[in-house]
C-alpha positions as protocol buffer text, in pm:
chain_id: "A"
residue {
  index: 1
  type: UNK
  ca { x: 10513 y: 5576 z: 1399 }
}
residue {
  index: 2
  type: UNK
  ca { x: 10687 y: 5868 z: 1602 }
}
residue {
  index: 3
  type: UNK
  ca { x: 11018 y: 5853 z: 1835 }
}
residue {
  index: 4
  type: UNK
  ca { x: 11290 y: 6110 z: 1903 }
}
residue {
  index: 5
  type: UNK
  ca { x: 11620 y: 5989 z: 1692 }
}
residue {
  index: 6
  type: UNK
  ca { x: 11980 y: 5943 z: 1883 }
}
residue {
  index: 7
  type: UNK
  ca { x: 12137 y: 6187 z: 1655 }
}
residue {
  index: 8
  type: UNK
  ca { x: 11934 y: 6503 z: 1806 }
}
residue {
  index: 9
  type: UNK
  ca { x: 12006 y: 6370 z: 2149 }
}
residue {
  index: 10
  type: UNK
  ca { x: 12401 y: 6332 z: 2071 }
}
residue {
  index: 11
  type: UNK
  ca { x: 12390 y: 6678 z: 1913 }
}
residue {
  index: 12
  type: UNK
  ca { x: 12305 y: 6853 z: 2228 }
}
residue {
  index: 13
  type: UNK
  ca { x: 12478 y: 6678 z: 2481 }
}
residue {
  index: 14
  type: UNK
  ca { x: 12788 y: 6716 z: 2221 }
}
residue {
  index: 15
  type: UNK
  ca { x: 12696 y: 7087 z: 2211 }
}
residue {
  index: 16
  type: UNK
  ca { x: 12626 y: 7114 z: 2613 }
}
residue {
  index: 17
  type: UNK
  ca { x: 12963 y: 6979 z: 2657 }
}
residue {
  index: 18
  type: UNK
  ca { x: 13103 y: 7241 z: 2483 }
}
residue {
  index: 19
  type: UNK
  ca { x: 12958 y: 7535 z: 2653 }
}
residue {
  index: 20
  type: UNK
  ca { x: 13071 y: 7366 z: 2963 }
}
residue {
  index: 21
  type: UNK
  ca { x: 13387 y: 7310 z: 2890 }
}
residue {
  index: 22
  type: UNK
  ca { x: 13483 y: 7685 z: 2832 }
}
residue {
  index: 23
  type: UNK
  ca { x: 13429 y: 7822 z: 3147 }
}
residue {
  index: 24
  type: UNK
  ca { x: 13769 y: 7747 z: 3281 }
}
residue {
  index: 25
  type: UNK
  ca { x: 13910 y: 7906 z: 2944 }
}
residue {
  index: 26
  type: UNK
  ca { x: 13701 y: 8207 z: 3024 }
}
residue {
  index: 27
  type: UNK
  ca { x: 13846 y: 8251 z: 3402 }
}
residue {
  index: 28
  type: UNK
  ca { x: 14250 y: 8214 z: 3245 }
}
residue {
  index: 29
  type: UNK
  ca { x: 14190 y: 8466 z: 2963 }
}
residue {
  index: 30
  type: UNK
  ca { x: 14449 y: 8685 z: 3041 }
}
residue {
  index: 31
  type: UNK
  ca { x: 14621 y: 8719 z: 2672 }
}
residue {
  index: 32
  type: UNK
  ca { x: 14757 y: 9016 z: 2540 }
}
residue {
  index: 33
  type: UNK
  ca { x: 14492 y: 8953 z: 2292 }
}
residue {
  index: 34
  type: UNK
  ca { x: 14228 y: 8954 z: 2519 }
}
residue {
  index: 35
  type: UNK
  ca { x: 14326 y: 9264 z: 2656 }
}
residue {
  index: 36
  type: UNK
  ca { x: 14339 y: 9440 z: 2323 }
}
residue {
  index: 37
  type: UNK
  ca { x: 13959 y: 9316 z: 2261 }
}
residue {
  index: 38
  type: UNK
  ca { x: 13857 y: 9446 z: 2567 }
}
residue {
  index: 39
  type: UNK
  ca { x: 14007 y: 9793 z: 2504 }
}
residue {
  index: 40
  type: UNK
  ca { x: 13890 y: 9759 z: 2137 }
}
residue {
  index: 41
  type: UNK
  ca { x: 13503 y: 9743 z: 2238 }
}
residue {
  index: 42
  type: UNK
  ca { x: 13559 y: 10016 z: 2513 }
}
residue {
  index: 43
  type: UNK
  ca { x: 13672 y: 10241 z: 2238 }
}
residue {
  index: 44
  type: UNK
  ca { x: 13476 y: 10120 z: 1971 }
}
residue {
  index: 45
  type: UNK
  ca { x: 13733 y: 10031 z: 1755 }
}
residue {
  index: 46
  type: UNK
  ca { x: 13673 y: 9720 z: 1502 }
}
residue {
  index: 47
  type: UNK
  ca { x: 13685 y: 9390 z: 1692 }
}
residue {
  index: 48
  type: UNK
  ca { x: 13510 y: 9021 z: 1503 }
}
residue {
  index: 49
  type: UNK
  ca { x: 13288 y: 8810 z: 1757 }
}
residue {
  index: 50
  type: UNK
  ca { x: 13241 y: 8422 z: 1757 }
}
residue {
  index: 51
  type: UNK
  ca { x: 12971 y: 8303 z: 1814 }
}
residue {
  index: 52
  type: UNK
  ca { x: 12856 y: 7956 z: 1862 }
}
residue {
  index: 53
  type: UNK
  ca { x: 12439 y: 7857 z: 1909 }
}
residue {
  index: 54
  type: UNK
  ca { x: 12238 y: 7617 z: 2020 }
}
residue {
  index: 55
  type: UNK
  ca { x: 11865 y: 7622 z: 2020 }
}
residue {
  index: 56
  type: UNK
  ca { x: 11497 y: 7490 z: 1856 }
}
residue {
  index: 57
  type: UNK
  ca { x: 11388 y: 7531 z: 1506 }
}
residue {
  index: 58
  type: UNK
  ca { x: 11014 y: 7549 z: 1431 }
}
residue {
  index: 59
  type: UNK
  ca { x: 10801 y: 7536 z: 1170 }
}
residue {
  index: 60
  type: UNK
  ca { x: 10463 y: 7603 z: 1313 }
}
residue {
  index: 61
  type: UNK
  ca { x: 10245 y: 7692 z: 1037 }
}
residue {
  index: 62
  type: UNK
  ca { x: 10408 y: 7481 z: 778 }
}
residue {
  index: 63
  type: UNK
  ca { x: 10245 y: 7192 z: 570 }
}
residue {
  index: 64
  type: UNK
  ca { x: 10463 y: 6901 z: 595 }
}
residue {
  index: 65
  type: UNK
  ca { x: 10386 y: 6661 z: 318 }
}
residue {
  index: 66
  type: UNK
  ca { x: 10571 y: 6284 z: 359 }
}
residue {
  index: 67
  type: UNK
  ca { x: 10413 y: 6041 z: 186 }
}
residue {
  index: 68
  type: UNK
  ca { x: 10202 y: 6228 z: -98 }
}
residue {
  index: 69
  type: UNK
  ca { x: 10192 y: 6628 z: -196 }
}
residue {
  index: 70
  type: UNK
  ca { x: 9824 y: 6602 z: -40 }
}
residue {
  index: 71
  type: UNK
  ca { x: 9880 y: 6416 z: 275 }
}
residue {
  index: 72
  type: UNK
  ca { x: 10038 y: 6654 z: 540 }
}
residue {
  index: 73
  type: UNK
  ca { x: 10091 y: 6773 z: 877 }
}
residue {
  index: 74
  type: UNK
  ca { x: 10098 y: 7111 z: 1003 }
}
residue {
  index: 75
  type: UNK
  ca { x: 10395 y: 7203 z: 1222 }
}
residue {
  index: 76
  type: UNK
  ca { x: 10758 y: 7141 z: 1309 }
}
residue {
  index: 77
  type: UNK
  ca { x: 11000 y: 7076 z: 1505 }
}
residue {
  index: 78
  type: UNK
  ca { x: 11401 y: 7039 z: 1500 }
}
residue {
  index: 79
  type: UNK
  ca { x: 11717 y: 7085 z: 1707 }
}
residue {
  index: 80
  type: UNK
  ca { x: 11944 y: 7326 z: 1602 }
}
residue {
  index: 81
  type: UNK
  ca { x: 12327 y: 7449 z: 1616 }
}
residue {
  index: 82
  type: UNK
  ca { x: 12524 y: 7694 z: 1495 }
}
residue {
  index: 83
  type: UNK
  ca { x: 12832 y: 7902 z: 1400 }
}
residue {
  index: 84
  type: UNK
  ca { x: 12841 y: 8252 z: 1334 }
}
residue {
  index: 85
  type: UNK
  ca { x: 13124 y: 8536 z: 1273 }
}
residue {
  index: 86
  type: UNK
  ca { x: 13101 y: 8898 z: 1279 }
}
residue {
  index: 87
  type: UNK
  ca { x: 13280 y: 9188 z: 1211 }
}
residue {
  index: 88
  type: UNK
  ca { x: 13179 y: 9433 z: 1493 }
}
residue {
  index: 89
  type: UNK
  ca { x: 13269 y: 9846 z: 1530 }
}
residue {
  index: 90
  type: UNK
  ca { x: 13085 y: 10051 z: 1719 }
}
residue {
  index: 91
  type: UNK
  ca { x: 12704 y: 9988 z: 1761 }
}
residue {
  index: 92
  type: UNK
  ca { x: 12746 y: 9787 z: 1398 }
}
residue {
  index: 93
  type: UNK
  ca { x: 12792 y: 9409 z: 1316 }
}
residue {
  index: 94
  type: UNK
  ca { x: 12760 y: 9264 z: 1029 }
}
residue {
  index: 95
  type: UNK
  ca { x: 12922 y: 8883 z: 962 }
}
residue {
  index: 96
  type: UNK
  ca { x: 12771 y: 8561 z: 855 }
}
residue {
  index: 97
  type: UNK
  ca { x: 12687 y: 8222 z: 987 }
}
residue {
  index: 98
  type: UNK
  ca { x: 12569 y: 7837 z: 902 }
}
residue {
  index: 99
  type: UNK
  ca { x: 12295 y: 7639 z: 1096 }
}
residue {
  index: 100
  type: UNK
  ca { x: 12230 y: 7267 z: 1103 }
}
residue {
  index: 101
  type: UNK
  ca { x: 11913 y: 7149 z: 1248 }
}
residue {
  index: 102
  type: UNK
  ca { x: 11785 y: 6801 z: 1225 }
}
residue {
  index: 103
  type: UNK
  ca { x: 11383 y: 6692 z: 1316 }
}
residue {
  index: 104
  type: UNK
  ca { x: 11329 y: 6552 z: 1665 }
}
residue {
  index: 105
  type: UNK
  ca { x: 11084 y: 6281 z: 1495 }
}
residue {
  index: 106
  type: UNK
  ca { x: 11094 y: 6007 z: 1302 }
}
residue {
  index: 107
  type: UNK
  ca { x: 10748 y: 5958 z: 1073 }
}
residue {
  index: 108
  type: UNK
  ca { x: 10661 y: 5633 z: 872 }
}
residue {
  index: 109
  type: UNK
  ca { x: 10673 y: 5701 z: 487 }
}
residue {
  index: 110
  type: UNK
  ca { x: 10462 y: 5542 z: 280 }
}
residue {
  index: 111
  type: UNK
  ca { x: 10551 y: 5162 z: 102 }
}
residue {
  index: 112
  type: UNK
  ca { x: 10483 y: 4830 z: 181 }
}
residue {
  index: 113
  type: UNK
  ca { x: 10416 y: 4732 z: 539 }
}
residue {
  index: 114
  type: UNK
  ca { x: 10698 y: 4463 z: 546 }
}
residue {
  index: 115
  type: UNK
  ca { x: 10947 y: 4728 z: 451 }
}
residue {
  index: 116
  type: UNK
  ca { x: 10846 y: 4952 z: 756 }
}
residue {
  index: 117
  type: UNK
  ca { x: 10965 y: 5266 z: 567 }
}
residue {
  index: 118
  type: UNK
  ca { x: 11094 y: 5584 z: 800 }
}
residue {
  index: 119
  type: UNK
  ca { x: 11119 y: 5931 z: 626 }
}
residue {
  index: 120
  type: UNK
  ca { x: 11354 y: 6222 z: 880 }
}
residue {
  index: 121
  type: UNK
  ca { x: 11417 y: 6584 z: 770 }
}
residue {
  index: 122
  type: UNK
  ca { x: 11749 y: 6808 z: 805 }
}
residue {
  index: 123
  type: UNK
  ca { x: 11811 y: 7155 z: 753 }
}
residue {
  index: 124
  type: UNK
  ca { x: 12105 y: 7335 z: 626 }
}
residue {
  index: 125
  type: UNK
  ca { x: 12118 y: 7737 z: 675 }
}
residue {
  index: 126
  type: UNK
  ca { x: 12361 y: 7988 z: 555 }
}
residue {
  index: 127
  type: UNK
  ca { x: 12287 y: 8371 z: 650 }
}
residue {
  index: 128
  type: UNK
  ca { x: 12429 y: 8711 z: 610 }
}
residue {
  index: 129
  type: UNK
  ca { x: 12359 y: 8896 z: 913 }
}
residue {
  index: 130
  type: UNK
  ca { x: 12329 y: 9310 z: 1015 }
}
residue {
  index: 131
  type: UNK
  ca { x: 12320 y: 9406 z: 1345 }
}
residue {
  index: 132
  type: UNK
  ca { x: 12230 y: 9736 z: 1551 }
}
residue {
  index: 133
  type: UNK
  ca { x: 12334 y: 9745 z: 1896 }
}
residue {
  index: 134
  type: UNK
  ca { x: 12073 y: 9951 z: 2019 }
}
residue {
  index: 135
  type: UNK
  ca { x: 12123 y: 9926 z: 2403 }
}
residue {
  index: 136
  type: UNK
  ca { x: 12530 y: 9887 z: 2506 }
}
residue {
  index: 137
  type: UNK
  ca { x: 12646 y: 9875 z: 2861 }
}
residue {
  index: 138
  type: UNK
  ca { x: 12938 y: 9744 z: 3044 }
}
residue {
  index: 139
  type: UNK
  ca { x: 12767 y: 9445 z: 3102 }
}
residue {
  index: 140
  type: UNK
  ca { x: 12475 y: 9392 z: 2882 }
}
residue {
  index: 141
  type: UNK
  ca { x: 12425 y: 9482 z: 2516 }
}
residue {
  index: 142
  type: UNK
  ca { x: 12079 y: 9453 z: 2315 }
}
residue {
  index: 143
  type: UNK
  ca { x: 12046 y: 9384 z: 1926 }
}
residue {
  index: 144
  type: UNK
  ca { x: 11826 y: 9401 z: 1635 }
}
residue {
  index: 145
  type: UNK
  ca { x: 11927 y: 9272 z: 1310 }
}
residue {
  index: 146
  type: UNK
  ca { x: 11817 y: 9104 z: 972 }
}
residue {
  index: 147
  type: UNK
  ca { x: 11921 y: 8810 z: 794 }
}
residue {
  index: 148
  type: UNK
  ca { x: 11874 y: 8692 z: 423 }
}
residue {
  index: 149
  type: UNK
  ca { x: 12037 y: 8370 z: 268 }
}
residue {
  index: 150
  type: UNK
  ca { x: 11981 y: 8001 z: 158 }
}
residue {
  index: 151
  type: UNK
  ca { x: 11818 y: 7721 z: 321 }
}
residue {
  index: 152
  type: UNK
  ca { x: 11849 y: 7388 z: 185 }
}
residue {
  index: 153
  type: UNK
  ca { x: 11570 y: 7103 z: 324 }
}
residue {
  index: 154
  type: UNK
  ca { x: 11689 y: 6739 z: 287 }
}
residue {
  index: 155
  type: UNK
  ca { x: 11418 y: 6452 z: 308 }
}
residue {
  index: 156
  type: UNK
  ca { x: 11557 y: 6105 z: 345 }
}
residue {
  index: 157
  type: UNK
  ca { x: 11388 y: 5778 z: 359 }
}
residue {
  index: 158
  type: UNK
  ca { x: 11495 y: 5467 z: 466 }
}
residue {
  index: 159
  type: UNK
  ca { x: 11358 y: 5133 z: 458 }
}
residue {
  index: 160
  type: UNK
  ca { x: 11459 y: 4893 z: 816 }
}
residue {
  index: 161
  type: UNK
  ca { x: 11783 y: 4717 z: 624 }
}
residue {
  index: 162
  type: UNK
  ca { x: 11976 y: 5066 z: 619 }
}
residue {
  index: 163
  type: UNK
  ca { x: 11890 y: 5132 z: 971 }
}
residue {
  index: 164
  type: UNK
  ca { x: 11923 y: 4787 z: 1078 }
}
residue {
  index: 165
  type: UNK
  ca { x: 12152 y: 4571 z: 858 }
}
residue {
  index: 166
  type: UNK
  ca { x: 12257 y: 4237 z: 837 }
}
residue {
  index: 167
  type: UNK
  ca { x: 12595 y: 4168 z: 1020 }
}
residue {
  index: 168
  type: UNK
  ca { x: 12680 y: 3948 z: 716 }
}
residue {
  index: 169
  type: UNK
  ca { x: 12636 y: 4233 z: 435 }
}
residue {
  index: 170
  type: UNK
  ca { x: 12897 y: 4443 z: 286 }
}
residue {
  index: 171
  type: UNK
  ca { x: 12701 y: 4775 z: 242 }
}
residue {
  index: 172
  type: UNK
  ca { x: 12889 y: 5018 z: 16 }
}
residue {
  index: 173
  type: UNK
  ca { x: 12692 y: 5351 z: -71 }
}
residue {
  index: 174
  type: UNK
  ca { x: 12449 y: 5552 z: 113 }
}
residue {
  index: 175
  type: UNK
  ca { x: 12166 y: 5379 z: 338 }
}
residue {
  index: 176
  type: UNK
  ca { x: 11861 y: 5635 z: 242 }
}
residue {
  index: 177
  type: UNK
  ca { x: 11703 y: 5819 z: -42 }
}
residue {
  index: 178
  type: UNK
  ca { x: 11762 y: 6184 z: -25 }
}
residue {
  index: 179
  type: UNK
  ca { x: 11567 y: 6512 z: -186 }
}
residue {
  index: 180
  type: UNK
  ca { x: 11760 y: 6851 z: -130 }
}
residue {
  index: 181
  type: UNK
  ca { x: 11513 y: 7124 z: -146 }
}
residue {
  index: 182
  type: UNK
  ca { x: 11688 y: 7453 z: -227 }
}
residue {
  index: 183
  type: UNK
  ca { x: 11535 y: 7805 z: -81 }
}
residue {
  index: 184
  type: UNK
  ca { x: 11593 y: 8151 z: -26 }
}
residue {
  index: 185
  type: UNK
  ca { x: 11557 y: 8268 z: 345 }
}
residue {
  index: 186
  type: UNK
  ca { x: 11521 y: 8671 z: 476 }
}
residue {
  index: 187
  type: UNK
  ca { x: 11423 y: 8769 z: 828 }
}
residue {
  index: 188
  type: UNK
  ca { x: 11448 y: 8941 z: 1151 }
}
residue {
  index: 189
  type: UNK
  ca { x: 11640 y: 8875 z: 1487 }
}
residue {
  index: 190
  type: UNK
  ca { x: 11661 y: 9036 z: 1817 }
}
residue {
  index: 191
  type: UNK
  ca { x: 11896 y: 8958 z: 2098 }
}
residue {
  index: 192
  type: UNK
  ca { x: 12071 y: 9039 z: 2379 }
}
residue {
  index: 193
  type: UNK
  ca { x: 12446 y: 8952 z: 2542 }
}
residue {
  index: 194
  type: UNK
  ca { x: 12573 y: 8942 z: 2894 }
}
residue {
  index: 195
  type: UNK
  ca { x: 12971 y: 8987 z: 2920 }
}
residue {
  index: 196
  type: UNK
  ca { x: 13019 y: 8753 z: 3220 }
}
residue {
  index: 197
  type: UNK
  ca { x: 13431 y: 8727 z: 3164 }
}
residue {
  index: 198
  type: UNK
  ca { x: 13654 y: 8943 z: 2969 }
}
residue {
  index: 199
  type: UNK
  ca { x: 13607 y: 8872 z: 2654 }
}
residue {
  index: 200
  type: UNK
  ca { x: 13287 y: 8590 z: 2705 }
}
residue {
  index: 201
  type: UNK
  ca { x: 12953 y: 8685 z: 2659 }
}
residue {
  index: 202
  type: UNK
  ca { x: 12623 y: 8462 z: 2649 }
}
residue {
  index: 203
  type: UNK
  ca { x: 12246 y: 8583 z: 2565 }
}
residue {
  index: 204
  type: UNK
  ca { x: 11977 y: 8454 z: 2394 }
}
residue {
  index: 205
  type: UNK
  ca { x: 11821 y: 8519 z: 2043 }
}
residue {
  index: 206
  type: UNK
  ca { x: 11535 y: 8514 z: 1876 }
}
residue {
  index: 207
  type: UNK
  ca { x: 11502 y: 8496 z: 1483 }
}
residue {
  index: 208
  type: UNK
  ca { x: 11168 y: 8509 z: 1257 }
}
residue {
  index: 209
  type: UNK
  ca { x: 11250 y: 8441 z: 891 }
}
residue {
  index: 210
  type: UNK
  ca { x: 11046 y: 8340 z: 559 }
}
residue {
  index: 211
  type: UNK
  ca { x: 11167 y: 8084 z: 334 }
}
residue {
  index: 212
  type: UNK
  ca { x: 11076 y: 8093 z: 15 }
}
residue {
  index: 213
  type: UNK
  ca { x: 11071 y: 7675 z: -228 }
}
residue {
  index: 214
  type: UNK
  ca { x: 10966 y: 7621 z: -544 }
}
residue {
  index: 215
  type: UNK
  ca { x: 10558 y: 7562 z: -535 }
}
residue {
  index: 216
  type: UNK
  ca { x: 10619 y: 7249 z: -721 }
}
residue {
  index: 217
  type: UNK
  ca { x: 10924 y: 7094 z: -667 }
}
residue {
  index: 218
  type: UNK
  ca { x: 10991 y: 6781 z: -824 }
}
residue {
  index: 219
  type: UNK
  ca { x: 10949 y: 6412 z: -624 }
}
residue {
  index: 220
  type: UNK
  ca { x: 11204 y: 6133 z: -661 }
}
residue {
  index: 221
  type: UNK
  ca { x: 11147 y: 5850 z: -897 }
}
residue {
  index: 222
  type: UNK
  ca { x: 10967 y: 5678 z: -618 }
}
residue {
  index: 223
  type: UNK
  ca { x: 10710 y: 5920 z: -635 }
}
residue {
  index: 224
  type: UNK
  ca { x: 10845 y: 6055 z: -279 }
}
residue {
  index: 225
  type: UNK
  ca { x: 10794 y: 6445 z: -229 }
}
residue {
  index: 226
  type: UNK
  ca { x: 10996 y: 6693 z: -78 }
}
residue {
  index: 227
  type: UNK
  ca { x: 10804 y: 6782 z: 277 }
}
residue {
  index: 228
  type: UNK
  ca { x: 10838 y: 7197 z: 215 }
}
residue {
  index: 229
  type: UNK
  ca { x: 10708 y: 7407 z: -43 }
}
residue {
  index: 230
  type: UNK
  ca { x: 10575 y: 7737 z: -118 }
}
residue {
  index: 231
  type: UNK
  ca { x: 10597 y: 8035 z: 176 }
}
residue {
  index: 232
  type: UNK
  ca { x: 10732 y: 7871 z: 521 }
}
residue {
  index: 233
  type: UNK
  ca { x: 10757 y: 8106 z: 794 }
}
residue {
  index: 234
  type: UNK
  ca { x: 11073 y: 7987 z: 1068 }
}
residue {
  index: 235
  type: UNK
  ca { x: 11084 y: 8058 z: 1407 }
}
residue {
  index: 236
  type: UNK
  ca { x: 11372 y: 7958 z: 1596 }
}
residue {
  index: 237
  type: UNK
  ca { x: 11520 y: 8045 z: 1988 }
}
residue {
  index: 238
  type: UNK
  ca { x: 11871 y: 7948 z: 2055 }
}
residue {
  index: 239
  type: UNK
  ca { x: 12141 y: 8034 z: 2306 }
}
residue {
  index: 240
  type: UNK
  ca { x: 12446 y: 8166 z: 2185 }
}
residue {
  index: 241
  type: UNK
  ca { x: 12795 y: 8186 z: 2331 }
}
residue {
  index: 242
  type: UNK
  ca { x: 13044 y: 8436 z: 2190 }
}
residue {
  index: 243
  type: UNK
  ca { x: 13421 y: 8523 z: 2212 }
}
residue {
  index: 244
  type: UNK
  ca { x: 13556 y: 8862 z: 2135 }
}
residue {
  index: 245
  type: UNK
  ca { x: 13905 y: 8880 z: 1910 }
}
residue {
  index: 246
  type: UNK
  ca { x: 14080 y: 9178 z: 1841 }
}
residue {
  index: 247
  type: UNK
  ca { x: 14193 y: 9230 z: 1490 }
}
């Protein structure tokens, strides 16, 4: 059994909204701050850039295991945001940032048939980032960079009373079995900005990274296993919309 969830879908119209609603921000920035960050990145003098992201996450050579450690799929894919900060001087950035993404399906996990059984995935990234500005312009810029951090994998299961309860019950606790899956993640990223407002810029990015699980990690009690182990390799697009601030 395989549908798109609701939470994905609210994610990006949340996130769409968002990018929408800074484009009258971007025509009234005026600030005295804003003209210090534009003066600071036509001198190269040390500015920080925010940076917010939305794009896929896929896993496309992955073996995702759900209901046993031998019964998997191959392939993945998630919606993903996120956040990042970076300190920027010259042709040089390095910063930091989190992603979230969360699996567009919804697979049945294995248990009795009366208990109809769903198991979903989520991601949770946190990355150091270098970047080299290779190509600079007025208007366009062009980066290559690495990354290397953690990436934690949550499986959850759920049987159809936590997704559908009872009006009657009084439900206190959480409605789904969890597994965190801790990793480490290191990659590569390229990218490349268009300034289209003082201080706004929007491009698009493109990051390759491996994670690295345990090769064994341990199921729950129930016998359920985490979905990633071993080698993954991650390949994820995204859009990203960034605000220069002068320090």
């Amino acid at each position: 059994m395989k549908r798109a969830g609701v939470a994905p879908l609210g994610l990006a119209a949340v996130a769409c909204g968002a990018l929408l609603a800074v484009a009258p921000l971007a025509r009234a920035d005026e600030s005295s701050a804003t003209r210090r960050a534009i003066a600071a990145r036509e001198m190269d003098r040390p500015y920080t850039l925010a940076e917010v992201e939305l794009g896929l996450l896929a896993l496309p050579a992955a073996d995702v295991c759900i209901r046993s450690a031998t019964d998997c799929e191959q392939g993945e894919g998630s919606l993903a945001v996120g956040i990042h900060n970076l300190y920027r001087i010259g042709a040089f950035g390095i910063g930091a940032g989190i992603n979230w993404a969360t699996t567009l399906r919804s697979d049945a996990a294995r248990g009795a048939p009366e208990l109809k059984r769903e198991h979903s995935r989520a991601y949770f990234i946190v990355e150091g980032q270098f970047r080299y500005y290779a190509l600079r312009s007025a208007d366009w810029e062009g980066w290559a960079g690495l990354t290397l951090g953690g990436v934690v994998v949550n499986d959850s299961w759920s049987v159809i009373e936590d997704r559908e309860p009872y009006a009657d019950t009084d439900f206190v606790g959480p409605r789904a079995v969890t597994l965190g899956t801790e990793g480490v993640s290191a990659g590569l990223a390229i990218g490349a900005e268009w300034s289209f407002a003082s201080n706004w810029s929007v491009g698009g990015i493109l990051r390759y990274s491996n994670w690295f699980f345990p090769e064994s990690p341990p199921p729950l009690p129930t016998n359920d296993p985490a979905s990633l182990s071993g080698r993954v390799d991650m390949i994820a697009l995204s859009i990203a919309l960034a605000y220069r601030i002068a320090l």
